[in-house]
Residue frames as qw, qx, qy, qz and C-alpha x, y, z in Angstrom:
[[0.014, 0.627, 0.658, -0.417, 25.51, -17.63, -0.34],
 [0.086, 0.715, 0.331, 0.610, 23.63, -15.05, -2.70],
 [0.367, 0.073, -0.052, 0.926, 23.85, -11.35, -1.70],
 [0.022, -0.820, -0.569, 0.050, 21.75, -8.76, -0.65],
 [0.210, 0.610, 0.174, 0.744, 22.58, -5.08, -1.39],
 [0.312, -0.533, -0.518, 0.592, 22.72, -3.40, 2.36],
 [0.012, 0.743, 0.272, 0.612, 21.41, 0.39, 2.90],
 [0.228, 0.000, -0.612, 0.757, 22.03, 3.02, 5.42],
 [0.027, 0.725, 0.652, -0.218, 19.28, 5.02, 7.05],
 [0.216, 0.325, 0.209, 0.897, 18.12, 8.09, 6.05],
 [0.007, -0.112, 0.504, -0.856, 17.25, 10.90, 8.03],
 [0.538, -0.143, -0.220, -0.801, 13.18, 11.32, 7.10],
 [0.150, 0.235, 0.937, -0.211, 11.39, 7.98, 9.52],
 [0.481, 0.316, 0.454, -0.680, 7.88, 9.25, 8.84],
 [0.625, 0.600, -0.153, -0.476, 8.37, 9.21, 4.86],
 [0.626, -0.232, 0.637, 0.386, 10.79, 5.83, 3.57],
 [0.402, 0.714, -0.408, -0.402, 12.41, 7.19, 0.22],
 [0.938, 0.010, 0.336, 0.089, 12.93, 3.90, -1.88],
 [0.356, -0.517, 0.523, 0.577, 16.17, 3.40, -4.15],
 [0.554, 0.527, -0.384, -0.517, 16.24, 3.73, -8.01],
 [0.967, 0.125, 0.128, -0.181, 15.75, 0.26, -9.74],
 [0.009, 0.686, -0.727, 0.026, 19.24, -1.41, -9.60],
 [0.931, -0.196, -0.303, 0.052, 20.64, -4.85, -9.07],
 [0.225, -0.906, 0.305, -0.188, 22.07, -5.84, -6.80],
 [0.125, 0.565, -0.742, -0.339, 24.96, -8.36, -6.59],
 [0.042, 0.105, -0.993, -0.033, 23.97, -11.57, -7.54],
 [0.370, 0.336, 0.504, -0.704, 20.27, -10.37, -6.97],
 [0.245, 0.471, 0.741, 0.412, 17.42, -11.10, -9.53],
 [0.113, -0.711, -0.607, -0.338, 16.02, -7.93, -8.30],
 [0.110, -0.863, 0.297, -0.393, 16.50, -4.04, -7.35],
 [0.446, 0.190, -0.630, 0.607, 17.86, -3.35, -4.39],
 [0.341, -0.636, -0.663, 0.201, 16.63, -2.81, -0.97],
 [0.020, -0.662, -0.025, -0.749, 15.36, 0.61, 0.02],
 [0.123, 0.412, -0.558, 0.710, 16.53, 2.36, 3.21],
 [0.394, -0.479, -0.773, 0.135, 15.02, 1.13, 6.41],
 [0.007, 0.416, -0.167, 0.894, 13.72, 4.74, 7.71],
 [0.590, -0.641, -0.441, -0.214, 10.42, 3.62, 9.81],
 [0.416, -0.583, 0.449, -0.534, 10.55, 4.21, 13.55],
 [0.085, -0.361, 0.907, -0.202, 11.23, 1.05, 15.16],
 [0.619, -0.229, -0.292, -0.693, 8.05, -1.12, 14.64],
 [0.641, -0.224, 0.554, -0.482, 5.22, -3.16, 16.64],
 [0.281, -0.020, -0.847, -0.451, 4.84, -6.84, 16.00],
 [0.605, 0.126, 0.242, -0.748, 1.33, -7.36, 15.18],
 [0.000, -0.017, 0.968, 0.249, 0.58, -11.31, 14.49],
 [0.366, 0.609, 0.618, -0.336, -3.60, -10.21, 14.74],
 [0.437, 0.653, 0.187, -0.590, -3.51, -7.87, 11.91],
 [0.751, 0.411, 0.511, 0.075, -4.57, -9.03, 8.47],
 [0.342, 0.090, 0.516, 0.780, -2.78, -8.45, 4.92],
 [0.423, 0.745, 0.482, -0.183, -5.96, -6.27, 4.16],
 [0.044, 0.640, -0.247, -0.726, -3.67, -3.58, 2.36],
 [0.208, 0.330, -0.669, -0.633, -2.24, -4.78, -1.50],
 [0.049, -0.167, -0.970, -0.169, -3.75, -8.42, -1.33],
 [0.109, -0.614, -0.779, -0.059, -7.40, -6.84, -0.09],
 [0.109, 0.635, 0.228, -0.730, -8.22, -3.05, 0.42],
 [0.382, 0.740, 0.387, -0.396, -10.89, -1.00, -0.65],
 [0.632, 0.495, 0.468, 0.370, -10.64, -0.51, -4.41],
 [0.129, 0.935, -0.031, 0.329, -8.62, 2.41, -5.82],
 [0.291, 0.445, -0.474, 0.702, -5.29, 1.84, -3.40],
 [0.386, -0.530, -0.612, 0.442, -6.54, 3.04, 0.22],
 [0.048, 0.370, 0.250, 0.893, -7.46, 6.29, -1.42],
 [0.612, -0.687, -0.203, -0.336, -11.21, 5.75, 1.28],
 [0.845, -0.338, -0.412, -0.040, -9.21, 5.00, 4.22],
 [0.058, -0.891, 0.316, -0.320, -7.86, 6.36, 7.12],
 [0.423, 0.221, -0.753, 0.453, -4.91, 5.34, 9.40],
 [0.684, -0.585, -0.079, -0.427, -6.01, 4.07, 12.48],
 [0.889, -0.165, -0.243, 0.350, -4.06, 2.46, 15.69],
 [0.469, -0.788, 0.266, 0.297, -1.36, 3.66, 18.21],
 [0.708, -0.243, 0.450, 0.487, 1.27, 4.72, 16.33],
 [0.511, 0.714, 0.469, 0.095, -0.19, 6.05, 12.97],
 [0.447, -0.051, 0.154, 0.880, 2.17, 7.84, 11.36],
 [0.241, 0.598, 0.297, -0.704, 0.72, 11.67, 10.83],
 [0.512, 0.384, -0.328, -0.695, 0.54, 11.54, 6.76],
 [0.894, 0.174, 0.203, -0.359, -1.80, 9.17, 5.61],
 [0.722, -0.027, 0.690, 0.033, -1.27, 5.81, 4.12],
 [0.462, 0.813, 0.352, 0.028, -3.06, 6.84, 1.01],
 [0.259, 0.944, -0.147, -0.139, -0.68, 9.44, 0.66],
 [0.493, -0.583, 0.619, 0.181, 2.59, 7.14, 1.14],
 [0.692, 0.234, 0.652, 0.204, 1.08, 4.94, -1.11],
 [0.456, 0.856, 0.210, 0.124, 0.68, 7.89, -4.24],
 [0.064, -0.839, 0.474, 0.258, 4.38, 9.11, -3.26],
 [0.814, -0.076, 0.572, -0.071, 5.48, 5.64, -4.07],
 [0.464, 0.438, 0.714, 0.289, 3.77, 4.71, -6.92],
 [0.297, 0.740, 0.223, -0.560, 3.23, 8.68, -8.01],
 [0.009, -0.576, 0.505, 0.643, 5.26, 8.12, -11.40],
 [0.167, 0.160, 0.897, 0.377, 2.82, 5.52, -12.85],
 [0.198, 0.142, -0.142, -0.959, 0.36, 8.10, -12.59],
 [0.018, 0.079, 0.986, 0.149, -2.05, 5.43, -11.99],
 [0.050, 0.429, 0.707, -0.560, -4.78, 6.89, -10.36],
 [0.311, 0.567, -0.178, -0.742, -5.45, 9.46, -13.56],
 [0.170, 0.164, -0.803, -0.548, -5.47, 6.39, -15.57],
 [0.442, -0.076, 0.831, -0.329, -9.07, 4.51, -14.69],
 [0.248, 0.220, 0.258, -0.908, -11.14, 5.16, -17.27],
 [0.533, -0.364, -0.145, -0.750, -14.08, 3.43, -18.28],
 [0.533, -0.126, -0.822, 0.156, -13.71, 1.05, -15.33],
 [0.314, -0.683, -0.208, -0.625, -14.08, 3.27, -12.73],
 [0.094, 0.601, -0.704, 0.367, -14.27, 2.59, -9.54],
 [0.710, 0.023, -0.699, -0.080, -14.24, -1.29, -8.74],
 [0.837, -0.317, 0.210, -0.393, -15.81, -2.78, -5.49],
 [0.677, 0.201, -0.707, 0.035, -14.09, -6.22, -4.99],
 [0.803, -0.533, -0.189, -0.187, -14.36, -8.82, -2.33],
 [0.059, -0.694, 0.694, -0.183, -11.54, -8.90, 0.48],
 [0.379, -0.322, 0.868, -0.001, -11.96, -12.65, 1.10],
 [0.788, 0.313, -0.466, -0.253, -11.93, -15.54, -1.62],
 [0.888, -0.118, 0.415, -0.159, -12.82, -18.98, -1.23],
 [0.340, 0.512, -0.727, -0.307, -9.94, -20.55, -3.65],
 [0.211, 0.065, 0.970, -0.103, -11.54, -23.90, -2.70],
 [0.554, 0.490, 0.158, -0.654, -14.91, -22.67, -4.65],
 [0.687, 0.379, 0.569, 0.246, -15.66, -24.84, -7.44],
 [0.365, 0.927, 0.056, -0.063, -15.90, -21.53, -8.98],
 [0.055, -0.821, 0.558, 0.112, -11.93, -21.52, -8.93],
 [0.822, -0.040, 0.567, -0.031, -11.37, -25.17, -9.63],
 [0.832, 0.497, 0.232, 0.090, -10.65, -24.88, -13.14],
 [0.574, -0.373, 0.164, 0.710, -7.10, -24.12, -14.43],
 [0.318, 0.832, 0.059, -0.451, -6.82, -20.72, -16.37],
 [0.743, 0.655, 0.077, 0.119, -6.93, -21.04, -20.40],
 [0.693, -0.154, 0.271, 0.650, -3.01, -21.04, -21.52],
 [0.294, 0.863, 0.158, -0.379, -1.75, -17.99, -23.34],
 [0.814, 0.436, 0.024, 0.384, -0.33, -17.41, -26.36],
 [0.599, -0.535, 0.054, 0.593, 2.80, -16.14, -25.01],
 [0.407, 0.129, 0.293, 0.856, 4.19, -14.69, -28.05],
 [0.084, -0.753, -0.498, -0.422, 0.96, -12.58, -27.88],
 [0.605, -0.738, -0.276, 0.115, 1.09, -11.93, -24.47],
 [0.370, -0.791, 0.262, 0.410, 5.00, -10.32, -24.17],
 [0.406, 0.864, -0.266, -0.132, 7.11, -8.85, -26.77],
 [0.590, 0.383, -0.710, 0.031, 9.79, -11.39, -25.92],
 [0.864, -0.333, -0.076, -0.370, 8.43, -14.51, -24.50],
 [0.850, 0.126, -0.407, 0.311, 12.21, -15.76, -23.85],
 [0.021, 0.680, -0.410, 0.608, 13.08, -13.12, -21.05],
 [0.248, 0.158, -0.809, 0.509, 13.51, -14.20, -17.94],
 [0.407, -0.563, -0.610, -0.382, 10.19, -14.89, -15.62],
 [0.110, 0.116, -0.794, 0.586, 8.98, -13.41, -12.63],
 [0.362, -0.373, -0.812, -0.264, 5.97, -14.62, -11.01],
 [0.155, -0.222, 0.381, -0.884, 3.42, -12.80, -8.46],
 [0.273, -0.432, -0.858, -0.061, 0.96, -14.98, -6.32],
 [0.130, -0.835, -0.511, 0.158, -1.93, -12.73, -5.60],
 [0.389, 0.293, 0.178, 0.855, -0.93, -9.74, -7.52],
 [0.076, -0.638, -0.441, 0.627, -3.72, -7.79, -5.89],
 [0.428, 0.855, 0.166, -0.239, -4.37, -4.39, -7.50],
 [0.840, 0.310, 0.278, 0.346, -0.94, -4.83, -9.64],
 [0.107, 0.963, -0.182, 0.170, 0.82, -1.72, -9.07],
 [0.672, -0.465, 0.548, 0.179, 3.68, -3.33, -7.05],
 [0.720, -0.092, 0.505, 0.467, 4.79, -5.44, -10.20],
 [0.328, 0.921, 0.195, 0.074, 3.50, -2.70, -12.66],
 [0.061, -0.914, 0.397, 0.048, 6.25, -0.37, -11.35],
 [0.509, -0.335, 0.712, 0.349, 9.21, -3.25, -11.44],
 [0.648, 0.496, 0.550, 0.179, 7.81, -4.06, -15.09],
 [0.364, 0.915, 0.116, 0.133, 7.89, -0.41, -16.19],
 [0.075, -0.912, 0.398, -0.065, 11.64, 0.01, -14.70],
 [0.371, -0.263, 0.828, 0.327, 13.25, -3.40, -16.37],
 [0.793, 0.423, -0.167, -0.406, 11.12, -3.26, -20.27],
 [0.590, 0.604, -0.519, -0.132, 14.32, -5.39, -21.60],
 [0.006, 0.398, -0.886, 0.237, 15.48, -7.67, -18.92],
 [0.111, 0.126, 0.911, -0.378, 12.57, -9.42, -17.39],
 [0.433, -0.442, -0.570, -0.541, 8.70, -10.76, -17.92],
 [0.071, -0.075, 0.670, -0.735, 6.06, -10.59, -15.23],
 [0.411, -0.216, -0.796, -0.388, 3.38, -12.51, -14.52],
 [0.231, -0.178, 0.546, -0.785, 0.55, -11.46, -11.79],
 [0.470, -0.396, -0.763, -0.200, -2.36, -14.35, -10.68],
 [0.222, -0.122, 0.244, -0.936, -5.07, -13.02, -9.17],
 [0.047, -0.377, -0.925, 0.026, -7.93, -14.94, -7.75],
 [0.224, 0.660, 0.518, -0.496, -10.42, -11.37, -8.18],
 [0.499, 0.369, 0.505, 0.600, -10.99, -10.84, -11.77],
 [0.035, 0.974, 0.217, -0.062, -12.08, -7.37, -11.31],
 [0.404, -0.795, 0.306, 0.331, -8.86, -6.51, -10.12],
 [0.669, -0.039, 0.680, 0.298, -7.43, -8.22, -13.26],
 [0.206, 0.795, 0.571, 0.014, -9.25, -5.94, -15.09],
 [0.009, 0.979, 0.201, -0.016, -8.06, -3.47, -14.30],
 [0.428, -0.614, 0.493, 0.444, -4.27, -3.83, -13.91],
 [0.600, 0.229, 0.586, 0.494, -4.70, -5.09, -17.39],
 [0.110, 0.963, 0.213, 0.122, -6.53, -1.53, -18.51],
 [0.335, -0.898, 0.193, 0.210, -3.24, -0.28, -16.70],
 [0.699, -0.124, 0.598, 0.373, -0.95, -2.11, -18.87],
 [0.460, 0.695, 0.396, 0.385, -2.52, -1.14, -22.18],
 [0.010, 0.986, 0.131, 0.102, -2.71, 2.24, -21.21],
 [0.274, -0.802, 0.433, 0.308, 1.63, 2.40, -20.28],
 [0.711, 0.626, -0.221, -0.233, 1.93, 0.29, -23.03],
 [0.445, -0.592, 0.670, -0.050, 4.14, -2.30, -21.60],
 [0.871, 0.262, -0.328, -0.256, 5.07, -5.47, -23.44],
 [0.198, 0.395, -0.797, 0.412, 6.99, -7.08, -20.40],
 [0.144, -0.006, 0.775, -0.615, 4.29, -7.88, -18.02],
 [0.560, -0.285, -0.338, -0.701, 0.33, -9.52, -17.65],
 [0.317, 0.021, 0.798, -0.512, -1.82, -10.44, -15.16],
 [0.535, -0.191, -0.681, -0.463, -4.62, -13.51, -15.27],
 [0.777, -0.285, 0.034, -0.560, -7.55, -14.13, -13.39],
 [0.779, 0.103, -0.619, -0.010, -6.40, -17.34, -12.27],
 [0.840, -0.533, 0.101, -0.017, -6.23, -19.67, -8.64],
 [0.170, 0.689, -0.704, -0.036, -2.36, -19.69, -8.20],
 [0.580, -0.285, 0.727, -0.231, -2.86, -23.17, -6.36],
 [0.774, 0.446, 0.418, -0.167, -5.09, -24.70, -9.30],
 [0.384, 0.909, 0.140, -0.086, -3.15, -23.00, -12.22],
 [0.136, 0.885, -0.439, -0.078, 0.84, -22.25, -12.15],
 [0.603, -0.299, 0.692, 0.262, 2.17, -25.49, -13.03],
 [0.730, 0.322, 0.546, 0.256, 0.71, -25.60, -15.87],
 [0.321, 0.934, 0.139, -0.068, 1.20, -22.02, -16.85],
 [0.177, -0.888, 0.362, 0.224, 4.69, -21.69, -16.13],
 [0.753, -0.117, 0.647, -0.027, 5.35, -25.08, -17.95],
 [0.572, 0.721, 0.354, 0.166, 4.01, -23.52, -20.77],
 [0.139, -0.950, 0.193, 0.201, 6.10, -20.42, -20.26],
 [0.930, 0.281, -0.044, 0.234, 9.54, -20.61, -22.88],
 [0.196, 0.718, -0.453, 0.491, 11.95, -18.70, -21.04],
 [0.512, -0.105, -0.688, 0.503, 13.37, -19.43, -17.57],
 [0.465, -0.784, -0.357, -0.204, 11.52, -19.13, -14.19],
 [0.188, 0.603, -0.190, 0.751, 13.31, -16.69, -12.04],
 [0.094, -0.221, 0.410, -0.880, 11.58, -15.22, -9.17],
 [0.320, -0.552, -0.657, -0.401, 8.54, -16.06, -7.77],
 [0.027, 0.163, -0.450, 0.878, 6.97, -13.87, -4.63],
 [0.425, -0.653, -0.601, -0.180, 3.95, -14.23, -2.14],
 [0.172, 0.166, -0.243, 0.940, 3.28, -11.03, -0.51],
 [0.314, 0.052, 0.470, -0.823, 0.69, -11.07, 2.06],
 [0.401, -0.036, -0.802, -0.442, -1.23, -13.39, 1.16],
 [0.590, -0.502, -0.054, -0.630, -4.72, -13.68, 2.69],
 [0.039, -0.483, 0.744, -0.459, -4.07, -15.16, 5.93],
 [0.628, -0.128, -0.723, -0.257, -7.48, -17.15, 6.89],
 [0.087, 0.513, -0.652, 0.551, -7.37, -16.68, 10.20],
 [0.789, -0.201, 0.119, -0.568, -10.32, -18.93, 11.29],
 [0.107, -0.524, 0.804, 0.262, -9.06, -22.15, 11.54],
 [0.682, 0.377, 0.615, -0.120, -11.68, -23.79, 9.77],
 [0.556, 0.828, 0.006, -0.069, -10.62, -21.62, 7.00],
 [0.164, -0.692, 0.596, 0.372, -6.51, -21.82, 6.98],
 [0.614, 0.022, 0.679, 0.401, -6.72, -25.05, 4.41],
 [0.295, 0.859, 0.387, -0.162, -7.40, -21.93, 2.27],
 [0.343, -0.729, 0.362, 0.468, -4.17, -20.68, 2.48],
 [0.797, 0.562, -0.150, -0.164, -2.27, -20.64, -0.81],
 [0.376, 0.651, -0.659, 0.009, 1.21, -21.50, 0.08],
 [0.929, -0.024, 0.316, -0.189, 0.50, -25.73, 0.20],
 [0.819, -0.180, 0.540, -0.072, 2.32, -28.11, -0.85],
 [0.701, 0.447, 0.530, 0.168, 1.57, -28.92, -4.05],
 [0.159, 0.984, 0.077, -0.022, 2.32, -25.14, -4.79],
 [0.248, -0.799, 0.534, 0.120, 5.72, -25.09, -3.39],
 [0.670, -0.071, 0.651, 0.350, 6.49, -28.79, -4.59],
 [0.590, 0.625, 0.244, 0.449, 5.87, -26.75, -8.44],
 [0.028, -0.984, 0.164, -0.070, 7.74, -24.12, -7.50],
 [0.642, -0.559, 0.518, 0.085, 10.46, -26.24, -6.57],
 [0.761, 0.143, 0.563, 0.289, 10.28, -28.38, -9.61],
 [0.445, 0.744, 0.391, 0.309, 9.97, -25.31, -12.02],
 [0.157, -0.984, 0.086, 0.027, 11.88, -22.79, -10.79],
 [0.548, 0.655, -0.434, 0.287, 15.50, -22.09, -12.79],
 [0.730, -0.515, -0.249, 0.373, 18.36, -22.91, -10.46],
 [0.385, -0.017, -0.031, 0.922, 19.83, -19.95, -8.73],
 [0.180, -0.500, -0.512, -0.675, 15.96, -18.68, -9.19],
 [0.068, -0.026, -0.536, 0.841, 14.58, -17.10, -6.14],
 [0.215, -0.672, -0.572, -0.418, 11.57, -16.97, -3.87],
 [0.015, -0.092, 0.340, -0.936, 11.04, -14.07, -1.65],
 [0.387, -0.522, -0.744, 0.155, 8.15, -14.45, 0.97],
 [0.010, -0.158, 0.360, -0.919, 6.75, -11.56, 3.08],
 [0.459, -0.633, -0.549, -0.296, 3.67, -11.07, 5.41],
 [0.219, -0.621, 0.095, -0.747, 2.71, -8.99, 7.96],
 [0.830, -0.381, 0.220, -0.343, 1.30, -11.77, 10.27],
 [0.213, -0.406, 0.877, -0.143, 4.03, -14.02, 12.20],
 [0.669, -0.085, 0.736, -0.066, 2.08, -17.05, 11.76],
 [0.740, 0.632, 0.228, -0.048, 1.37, -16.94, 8.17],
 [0.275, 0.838, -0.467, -0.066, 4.99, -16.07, 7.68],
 [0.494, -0.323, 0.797, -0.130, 6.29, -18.66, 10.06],
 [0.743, 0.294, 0.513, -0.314, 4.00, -21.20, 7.84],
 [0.650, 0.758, 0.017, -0.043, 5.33, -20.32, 4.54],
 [0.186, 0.725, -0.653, 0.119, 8.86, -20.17, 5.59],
 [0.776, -0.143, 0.543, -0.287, 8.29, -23.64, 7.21],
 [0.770, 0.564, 0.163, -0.249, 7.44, -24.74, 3.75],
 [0.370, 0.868, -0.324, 0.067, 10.51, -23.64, 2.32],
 [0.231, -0.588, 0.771, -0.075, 13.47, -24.78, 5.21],
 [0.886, 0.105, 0.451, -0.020, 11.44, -28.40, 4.84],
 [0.772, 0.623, 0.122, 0.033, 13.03, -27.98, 1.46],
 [0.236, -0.864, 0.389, 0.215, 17.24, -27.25, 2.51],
 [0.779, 0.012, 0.532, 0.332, 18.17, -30.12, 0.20],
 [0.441, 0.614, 0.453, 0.474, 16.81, -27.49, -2.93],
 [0.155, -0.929, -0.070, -0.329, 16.42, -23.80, -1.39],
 [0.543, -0.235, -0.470, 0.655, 19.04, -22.19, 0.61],
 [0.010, -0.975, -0.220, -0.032, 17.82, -18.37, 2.06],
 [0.484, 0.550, 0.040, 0.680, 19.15, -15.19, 1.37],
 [0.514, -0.795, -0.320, 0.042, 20.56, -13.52, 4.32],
 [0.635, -0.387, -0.120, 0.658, 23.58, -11.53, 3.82],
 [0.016, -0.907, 0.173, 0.384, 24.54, -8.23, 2.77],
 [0.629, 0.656, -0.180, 0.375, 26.86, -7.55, -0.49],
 [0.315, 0.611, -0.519, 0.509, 29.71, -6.47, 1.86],
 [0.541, 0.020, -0.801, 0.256, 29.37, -9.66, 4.57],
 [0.228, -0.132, 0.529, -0.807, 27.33, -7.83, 7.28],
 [0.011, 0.362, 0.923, -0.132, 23.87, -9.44, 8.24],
 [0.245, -0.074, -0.077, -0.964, 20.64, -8.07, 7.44],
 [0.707, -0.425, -0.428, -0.369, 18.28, -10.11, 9.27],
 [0.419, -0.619, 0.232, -0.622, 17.57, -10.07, 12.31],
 [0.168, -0.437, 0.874, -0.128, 18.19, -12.99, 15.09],
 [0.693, 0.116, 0.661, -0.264, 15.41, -15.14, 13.82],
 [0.315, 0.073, 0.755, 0.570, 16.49, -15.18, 10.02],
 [0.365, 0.811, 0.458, 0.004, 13.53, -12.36, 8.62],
 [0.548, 0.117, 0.091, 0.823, 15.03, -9.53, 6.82],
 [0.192, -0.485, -0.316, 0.793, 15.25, -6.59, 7.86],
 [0.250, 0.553, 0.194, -0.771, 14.42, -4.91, 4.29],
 [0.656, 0.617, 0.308, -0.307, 12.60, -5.11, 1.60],
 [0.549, -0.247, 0.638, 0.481, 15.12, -6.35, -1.45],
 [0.475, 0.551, 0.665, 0.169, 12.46, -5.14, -4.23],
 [0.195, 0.192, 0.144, 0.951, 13.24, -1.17, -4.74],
 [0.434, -0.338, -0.174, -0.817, 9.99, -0.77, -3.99],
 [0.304, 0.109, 0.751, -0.576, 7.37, -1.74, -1.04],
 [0.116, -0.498, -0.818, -0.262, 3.73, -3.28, -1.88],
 [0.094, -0.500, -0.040, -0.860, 1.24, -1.34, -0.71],
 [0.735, -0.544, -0.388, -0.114, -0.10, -3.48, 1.85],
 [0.545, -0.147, -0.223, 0.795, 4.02, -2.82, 3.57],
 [0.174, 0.466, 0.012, 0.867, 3.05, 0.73, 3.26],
 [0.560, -0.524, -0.302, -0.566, 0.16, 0.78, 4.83],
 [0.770, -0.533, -0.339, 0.089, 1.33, -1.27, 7.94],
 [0.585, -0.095, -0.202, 0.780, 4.77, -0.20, 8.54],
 [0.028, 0.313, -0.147, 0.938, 3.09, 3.38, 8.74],
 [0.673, -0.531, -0.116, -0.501, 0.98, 2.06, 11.45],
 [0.304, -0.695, 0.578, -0.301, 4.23, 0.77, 13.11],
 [0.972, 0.026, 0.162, -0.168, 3.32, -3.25, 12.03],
 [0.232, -0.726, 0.610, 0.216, 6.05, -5.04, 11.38],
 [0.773, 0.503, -0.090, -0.376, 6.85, -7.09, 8.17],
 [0.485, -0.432, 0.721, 0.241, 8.63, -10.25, 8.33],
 [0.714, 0.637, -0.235, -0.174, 10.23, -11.33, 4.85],
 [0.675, -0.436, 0.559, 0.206, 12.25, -14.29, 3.90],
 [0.344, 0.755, -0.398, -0.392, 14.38, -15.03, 0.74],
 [0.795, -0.153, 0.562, 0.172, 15.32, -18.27, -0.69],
 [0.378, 0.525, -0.591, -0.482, 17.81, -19.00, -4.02],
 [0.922, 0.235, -0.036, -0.305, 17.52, -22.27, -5.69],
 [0.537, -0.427, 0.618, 0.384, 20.81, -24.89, -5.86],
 [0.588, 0.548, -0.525, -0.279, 22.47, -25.58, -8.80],
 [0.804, -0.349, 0.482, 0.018, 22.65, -29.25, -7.82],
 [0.882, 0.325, 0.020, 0.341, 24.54, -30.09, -11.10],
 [0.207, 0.802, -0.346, 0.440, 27.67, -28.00, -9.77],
 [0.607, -0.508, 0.508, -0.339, 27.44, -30.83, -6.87],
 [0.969, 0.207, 0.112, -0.081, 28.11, -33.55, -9.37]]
């Protein structure tokens, strides 16, 4: 069973200090950073709006609202965070970008698969390991894991709001990174063929809050379907890991659903580096395994929301032969 990297608490609950980029054992990725919240609510009504949809610029317009609200802003959790990429000083001439919070990915307009890149163009070495981000949002989340592994690992962020694409690319030039890009592109329509193309090994892929749909005329909207997971499954290195998270129980439940259907290929990642559990009695972990939080996790967990995440590693089925 693959490893997680346990963490004690630490004293601060209002502020959660995250851990320097590390691995951890057997991990593709950091370690987990201290669980410090206050004990949280679970809140299966409230939407991803944070990384995958809020107001352009972070949550820089927006106050905290709800029982529970921790007393320093969101906005500000989010700039302690993320304050070494020094993003916010970087926009310029984009400005500041307006984008819609919900996309139809069933829109003809999204129907077509995005244009292959020339890899060698695209990352300074196109043979590093991959990791993949469905619905990269505003791209600070994989930014920072790019800018604190240049030499180990690529990153790849698909975004279904080209604005936002836009701009995390503008952010890229501008730290000069040659590990990491992000493409306009439907993940549903789009990442078989991209990752197919892709000449290193797939790693990691992650869906983090992913828009949630809650109408149910609108859930065949959702992105983690079928077809998605059956290429993830087929493309993904063995030993390669996917790591799930969402704010809303049912849209977690749903995606981890996806996944157990699959115990022949996927087993999940649920222990601790020194044999203690770190999930909880329904199999979500407890913390965050990336070094770092999204910003949508900021944003709830300092409104007290609670953030259920699941891990899966890939078999080596030729080690069963």
């Amino acid at each position: 069973m693959l490893a997680i990297r346990g963490a004690a608490p630490c004293a601060n609950a209002a502020v959660p200090s995250r851990l320097r980029c590390g691995r951890a054992v057997d991990l593709l990725f950091p370690a987990a950073w201290p669980p410090c919240l206050p004990s949280p609510r679970v809140s299966s009504a409230r939407w991803c709006a944070g990384e995958r949809s809020m107001p352009e610029g972070g949550w820089e317009d927006e106050g905290m609202t709800g029982e529970g609200a921790a007393a320093v802003r969101s906005t500000d959790l989010v700039d302690r965070e993320y304050g070494e990429l020094k993003l916010k000083e970087k926009l310029g001439h984009l400005g500041h970008v307006r984008i819609r919070q919900h996309v139809n990915p069933l829109s003809s307009a999204f129907s077509t698969p995005a244009p292959l890149p020339n890899w060698k163009e695209v990352f300074r070495d196109p043979t590093l390991p991959l990791m993949v981000d469905i619905g990269s949002g505003s791209g600070r989340f994989l930014i920072w894991l790019a800018k604190n592994s240049p030499e180990r690992q690529n990153y790849l962020g698909l975004e279904i709001r080209q604005r936002l694409v836009e701009r995390a690319q503008f952010w890229v030039k501008d730290l000069a990174l040659g590990n990491i890009v992000f493409l306009f592109a439907n993940a549903t329509v789009s990442f078989d063929q991209l990752v197919t193309s892709y000449p290193g090994p797939l790693v990691l892929v992650s869906i983090l809050c992913p828009d949630p749909h809650f109408k149910r005329r609108h859930q065949k909207r959702r992105v983690v379907v079928k077809p998605l997971v059956d290429s993830i499954s087929r493309n993904l290195s063995p030993g390669g890991q996917v790591f799930l998270q969402s704010d809303v129980l049912e849209v977690a439940r749903e995606m981890r659903n996806q996944f157990d259907a699959l115990s022949s290929l996927f087993d999940p990642v649920d222990l601790s580096d020194n044999g203690h559990i770190s999930c909880d009695a329904d199999g979500w972990l407890l913390n965050n395994p990336m070094g770092i939080r999204t910003e949508r996790e900021i944003h709830a967990e300092s409104e007290g929301a609670r953030v259920f995440r699941r891990v899966y590693k890939k078999r080596d089925l030729s080690c069963s032969l």
